[in-house]
C-alpha positions in Angstrom: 85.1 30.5 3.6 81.6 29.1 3.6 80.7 27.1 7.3 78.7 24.4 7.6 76.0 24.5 11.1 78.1 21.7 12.3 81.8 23.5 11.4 80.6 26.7 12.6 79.6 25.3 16.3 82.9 23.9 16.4 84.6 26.9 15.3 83.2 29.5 17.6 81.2 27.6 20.1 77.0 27.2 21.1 77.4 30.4 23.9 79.3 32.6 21.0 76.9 31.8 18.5 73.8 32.7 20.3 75.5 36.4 20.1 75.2 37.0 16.8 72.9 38.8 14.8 72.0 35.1 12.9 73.3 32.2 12.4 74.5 31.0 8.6 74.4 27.3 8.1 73.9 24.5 5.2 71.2 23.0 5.6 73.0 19.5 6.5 72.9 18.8 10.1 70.1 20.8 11.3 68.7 19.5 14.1 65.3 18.5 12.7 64.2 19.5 9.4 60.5 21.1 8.5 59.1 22.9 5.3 57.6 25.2 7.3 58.8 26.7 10.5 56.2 28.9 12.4 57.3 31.3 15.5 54.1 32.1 17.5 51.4 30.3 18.7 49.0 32.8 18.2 45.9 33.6 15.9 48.5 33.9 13.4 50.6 31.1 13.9 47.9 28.9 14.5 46.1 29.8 11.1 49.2 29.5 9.5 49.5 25.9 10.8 46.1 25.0 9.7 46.9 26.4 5.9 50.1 24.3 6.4 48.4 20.9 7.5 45.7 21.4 4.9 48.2 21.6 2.0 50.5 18.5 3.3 53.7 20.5 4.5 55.3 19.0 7.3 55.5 22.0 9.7 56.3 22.9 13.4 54.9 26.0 15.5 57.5 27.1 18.2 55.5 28.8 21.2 57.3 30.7 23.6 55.1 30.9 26.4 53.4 27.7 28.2 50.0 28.7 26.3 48.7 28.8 23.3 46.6 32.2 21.7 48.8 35.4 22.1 47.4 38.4 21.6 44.2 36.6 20.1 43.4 34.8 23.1 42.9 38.0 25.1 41.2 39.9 22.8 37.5 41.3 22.4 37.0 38.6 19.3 36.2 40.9 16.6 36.8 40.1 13.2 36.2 42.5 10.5 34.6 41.3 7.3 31.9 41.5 4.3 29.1 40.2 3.0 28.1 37.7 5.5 24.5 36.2 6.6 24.8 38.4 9.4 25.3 41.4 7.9 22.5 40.6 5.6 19.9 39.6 8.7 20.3 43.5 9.5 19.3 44.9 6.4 23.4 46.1 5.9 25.0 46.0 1.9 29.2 45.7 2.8 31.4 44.7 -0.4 35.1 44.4 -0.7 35.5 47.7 -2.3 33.4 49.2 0.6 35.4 47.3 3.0 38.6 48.1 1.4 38.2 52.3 1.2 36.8 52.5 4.8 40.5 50.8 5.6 42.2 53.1 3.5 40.1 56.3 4.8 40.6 54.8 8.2 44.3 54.9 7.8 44.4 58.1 6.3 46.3 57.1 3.1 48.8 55.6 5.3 48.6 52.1 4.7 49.4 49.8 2.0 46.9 49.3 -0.9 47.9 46.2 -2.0 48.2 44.9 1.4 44.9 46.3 2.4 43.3 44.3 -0.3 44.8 41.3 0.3 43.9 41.3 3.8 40.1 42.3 2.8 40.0 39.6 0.6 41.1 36.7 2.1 38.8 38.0 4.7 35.7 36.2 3.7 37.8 33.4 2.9 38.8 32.8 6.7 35.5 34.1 7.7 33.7 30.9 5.9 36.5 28.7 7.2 36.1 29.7 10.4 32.0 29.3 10.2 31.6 26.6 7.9 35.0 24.3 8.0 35.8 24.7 12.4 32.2 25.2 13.2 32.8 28.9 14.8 30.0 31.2 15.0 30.0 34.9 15.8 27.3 36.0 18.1 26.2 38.8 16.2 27.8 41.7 14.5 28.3 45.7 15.3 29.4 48.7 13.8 32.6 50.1 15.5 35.8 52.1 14.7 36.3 53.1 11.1 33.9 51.8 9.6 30.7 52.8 7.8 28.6 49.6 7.6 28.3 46.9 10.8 31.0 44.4 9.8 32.8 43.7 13.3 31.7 39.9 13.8 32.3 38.8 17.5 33.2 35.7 18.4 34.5 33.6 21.3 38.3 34.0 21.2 38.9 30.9 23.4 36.8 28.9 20.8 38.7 29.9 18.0 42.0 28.9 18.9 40.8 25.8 20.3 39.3 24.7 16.8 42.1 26.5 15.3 45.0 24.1 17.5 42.4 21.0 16.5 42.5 21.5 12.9 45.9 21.8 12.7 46.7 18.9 14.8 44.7 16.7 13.0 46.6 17.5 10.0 50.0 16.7 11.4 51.3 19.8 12.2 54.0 19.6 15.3 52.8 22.3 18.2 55.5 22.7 21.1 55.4 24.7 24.0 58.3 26.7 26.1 60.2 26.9 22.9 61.7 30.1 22.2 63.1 31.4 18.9 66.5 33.1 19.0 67.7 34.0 15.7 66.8 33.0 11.9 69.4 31.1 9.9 70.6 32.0 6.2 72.2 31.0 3.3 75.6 31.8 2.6 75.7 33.8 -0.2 72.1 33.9 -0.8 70.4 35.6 2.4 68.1 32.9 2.0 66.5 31.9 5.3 66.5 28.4 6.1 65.9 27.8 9.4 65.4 28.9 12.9 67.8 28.8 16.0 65.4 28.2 18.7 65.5 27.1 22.8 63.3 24.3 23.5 62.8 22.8 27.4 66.0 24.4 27.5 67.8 23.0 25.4 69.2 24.7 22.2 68.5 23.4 18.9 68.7 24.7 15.1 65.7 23.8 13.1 65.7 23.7 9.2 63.0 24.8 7.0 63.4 23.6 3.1 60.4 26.3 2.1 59.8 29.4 4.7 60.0 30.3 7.9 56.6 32.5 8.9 57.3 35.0 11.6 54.4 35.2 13.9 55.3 36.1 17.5 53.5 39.2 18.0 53.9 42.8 18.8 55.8 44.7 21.3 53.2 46.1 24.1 54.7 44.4 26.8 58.9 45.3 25.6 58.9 48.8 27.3 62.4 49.5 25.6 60.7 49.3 22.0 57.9 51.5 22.8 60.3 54.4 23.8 62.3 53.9 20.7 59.5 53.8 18.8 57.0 55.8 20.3 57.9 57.4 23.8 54.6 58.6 25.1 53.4 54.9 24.9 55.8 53.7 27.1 54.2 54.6 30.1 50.5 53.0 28.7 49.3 49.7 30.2 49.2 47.0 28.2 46.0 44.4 27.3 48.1 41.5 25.4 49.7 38.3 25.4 52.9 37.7 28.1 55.1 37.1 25.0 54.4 40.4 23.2 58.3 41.5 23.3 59.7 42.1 19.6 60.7 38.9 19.5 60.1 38.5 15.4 60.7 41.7 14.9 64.2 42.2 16.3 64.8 38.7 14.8 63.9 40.0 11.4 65.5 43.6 11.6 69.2 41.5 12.5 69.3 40.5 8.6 68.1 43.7 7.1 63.9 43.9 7.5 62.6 47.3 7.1 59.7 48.5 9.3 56.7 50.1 8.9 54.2 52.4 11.0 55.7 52.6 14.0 55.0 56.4 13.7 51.4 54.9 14.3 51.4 53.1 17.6 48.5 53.9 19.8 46.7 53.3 22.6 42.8 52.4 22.3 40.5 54.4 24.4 37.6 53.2 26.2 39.5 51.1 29.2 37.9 52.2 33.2 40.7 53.2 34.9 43.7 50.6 35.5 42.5 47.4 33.1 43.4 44.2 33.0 41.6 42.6 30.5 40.0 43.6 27.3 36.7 43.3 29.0 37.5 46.7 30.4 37.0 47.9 27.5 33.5 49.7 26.4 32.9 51.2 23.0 30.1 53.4 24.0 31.4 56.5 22.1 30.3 54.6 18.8 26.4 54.5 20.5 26.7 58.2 21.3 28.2 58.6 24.7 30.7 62.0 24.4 34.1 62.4 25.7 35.0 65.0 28.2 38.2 66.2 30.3 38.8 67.1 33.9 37.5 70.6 33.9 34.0 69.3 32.2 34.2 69.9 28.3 34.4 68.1 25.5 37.4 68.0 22.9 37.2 66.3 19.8 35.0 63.9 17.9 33.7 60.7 19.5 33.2 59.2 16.1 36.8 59.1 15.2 38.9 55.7 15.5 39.5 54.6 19.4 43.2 55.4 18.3 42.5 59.2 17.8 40.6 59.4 20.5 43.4 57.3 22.9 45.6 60.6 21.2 43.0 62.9 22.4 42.4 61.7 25.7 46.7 61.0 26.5 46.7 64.6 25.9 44.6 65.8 28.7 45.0 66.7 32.3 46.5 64.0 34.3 46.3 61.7 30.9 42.7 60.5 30.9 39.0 61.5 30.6 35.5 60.6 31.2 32.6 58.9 29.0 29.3 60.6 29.4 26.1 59.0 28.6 22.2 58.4 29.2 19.7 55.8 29.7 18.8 56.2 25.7 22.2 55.8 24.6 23.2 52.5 27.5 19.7 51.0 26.1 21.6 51.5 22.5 24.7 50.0 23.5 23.2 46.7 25.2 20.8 46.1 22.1 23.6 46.2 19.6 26.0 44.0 22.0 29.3 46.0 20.9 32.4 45.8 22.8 32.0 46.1 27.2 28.5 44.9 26.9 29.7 42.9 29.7 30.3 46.3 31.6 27.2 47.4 31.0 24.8 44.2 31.4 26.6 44.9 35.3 25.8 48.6 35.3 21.9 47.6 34.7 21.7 45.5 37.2 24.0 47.0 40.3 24.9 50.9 39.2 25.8 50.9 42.3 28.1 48.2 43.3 29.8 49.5 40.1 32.9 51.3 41.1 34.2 52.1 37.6 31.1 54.5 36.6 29.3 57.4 38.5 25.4 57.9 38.4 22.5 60.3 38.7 19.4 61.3 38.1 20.2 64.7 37.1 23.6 65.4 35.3 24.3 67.7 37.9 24.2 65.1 40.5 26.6 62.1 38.2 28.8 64.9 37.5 29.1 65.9 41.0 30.1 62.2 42.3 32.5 62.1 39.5 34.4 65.1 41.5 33.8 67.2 38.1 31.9 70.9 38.2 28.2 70.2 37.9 27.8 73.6 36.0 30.1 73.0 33.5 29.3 69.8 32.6 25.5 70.3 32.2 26.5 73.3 30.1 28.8 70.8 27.8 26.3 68.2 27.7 23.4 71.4 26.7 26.4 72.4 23.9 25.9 69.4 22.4 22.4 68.6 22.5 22.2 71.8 20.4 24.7 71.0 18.1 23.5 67.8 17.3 20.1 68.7 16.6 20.6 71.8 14.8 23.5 69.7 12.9 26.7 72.1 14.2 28.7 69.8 16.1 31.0 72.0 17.8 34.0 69.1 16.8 32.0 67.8 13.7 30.6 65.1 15.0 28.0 63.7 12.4 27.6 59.7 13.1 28.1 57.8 15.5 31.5 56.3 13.6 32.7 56.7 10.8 29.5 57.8 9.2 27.2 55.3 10.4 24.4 55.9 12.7 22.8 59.5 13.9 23.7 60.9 17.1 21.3 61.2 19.6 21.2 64.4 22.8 21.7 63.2 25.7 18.4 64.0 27.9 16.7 61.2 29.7 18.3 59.6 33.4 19.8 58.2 35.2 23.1 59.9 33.7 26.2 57.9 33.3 29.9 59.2 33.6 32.8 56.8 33.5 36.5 57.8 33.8 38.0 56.3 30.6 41.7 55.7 29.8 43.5 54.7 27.0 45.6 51.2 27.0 48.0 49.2 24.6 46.2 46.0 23.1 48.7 45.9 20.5 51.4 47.7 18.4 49.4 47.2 14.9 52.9 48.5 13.0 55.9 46.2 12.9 58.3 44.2 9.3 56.8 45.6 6.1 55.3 42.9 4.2 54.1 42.9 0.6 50.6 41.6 -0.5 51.9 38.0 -0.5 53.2 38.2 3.6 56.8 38.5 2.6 59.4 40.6 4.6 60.9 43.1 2.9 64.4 44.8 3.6 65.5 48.1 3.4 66.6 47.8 0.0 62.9 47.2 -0.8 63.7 43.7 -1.7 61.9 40.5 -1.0 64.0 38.2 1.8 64.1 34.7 0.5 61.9 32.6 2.3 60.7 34.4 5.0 57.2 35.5 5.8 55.7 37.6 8.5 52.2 37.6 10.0 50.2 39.0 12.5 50.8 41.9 14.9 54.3 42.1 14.1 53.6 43.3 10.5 52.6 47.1 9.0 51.0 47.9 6.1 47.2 46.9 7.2 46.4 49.8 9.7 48.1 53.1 8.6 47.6 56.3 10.7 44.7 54.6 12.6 42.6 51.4 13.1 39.3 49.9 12.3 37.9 47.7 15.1 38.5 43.9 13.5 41.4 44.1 11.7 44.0 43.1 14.3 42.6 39.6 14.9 41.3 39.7 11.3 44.9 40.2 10.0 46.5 37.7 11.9 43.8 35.2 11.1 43.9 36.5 7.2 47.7 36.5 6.8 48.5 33.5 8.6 46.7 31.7 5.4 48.4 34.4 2.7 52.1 32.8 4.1 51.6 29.8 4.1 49.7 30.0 0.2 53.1 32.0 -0.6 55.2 29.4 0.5 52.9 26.6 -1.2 52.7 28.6 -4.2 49.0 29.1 -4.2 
């Protein structure tokens, strides 16, 4: 017998239905009804919105928390692209296809091909709306992780969602806060989903959705349960990310038969000082030449690699973390080319010493020796590598200073620098396996009617590893690919 919303309530009752896996209704006496329903008021939800608003659909974006911006609100702002002014004002050639195989190498093979190309793609598309349509400007762009030309753009996080929440208000689109989503609604007969069962001010409501529902709400950082399914070892990692980060989408999506993908791959991204709490605790000085070392002083694999390999590396030694070396040549580096913890190191300029997270010296000898490490040993590493790197004979292979951009520099001229650097969660980059267009697939391999995904709860992007960019990059990219799905485009 096929139920009706309103006959199934009254059959089995609101506290037995918000058991089940999902709810199956008609989609007569929904609550309220949409085109588009959005879950997450993140980067991805929020650009989804904006695509929705532009094209006319009458759509609603159900946030969780009491705030909007996610995971993209906290975040270092980066967003990887091509062929920009920027780019272009330093002298740096970047194409899609370049784009596109430094994601591919990045993710060893891993990830997606046609999802890859969709997200670099639509890449420049969001880039320009996000410059020339919202008025958001990057303040400059670096070279990072995975990537072999400068095409990490950073801007203002805060500022994008802000124009972002605008834009999307002006067009009609209905934003509400403290509302949580529950469970999706399908079809009878068809799987189709048509709607969401959500709590809002606590109050529980079912709201229908004629074209799609977009799945937005994140990853799992902050859902300890998850990780140890998933991947145990990152259980015990802090987490940089938004409060809702939970599985929320996710587990939603899995209870009517999505498949996952990558979840072999979650990681933790090196380069946090000891216990972080924001992403500003973050420094990328590996990628302007600093080297890695462990508790007994040497080094152990190569600081050009993706932040994810080297989070692997560094969970893997003594007590779980390491330390970033450096020199006044390389901190100069950093500062000029304003990559990620430039923050961290404008401070350590001015006040080294009021700096608690990072030890100092003139000599090595003397940094290491503060740092509680064995001044022998680590001048010994840091002579190793000089060597190496001038004779080209890396002991690890180091030739760049990522991903085959830059040259790698000895360390030689004080003060020396050594911070203790851990590894930390700022996302889950794996989640529902999407195709090219942002719909879930099940585990049949088949498209699920009418329901999109977007974000960090989707796989398919990353792969084995990640580039620095193409977490808030996706989210913004994909948010626009759903909602074009839906509409058709």
């Amino acid at each position: 017998m096929t139920l009706s919303r309103r006959n199934l309530l009254k059959t089995v009752g609101l506290g037995t239905l918000a058991t089940l896996p999902s709810v199956q209704a008609n989609a007569a006496g929904f609550d309220k009804e949409y085109d588009v329903v959005i879950v997450g008021g993140g980067g991805a939800g929020l650009s989804a919105a904006c695509r929705a608003g532009e094209l006319g659909l009458k759509a609603i974006v159900l946030e969780k928390t009491g705030l909007l911006g996610g995971s993209s609100l906290l975040c270092g702002g980066q967003f990887s692209t091509f062929g920009t002014d920027l780019q272009k004002a330093k002298g740096k050639t970047d194409t899609a296809d370049i784009f596109y195989n430094d994601m591919i190498k990045t993710g060893k093979g891993k990830n997606d091909p046609k999802v890859v190309r969709a997200f670099v793609n639509m890449s420049k598309i969001q880039y320009d709306f996000l410059t020339k349509t919202l008025d958001v400007h990057p303040r400059g762009v670096m070279a990072a992780s995975g990537m072999s030309v400068p095409r990490s753009h950073t801007f203002n996080p805060p500022e994008v969602i802000k124009a972002l929440t605008k834009y999307a208000k002006d067009r009609g689109v209905e934003i509400v806060l403290n509302a949580k989503a529950n469970r999706l609604v399908t079809e009878c007969g068809t799987g189709r989903v048509i709607g969401v069962k959500a709590t809002i001010n606590k109050k529980d409501v079912v709201l229908g959705a004629t074209k799609g529902v977009v799945l937005a709400a994140g990853g799992f950082s902050r859902n300890p349960e998850l990780l140890a399914k998933f991947n145990p070892i990152m259980a015990k990692a802090d987490a940089i990310s938004g409060g809702g980060t939970q599985g929320d989408g996710i587990l939603m999506a899995q209870a009517i038969g999505a498949d996952t993908l990558d979840t072999t791959y979650i990681k933790a991204s090196y380069g946090f000082k000891l216990k972080p709490t924001i992403i500003q605790d973050m420094s990328l000085i590996t990628y302007s030449g600093a080297i890695m070392i462990n508790k007994e002083g040497k080094r152990f694999t190569d600081e050009s690699q993706s932040y994810k390999l080297q989070g692997d590396a560094s969970l893997a030694q003594t007590d779980g973390y390491s330390y970033q070396v450096f020199d006044k040549n390389i901190l100069d580096y950093d500062l000029k080319n304003d990559t990620q913890g430039v923050e961290m190191m404008t401070a350590l300029t001015n006040d080294p010493a009021g700096q608690k997270w990072v030890y100092f010296g003139e000599t090595i000898e003397e940094a290491a020796k503060k740092a509680g490490l064995d001044p022998k040993q680590v001048k010994e590493t840091v002579e190793k590598y000089n060597k190496g790197i001038k004779e080209g004979k890396d002991e690890f292979g180091r030739t760049s200073l990522t991903s085959g951009f830059g040259k790698p520099v000895p360390l030689e001229k004080g003060p020396f620098y050594i911070m203790p650097t851990t590894a930390a969660l700022i996302g889950t980059y794996c989640g529902l396996k999407i195709n090219e267009k942002a719909q879930v697939i099940n585990v049949f391999g088949e498209v699920i009617p009418a329901l999109h995904a977007a974000g960090e709860l989707t796989g398919g992007v990353h792969g084995a590893a990640y580039m620095t960019g193409t977490a808030f990059g996706k989210a913004i990219c994909f948010g626009r690919i759903a909602i074009d799905s839906i509409a058709g485009k």
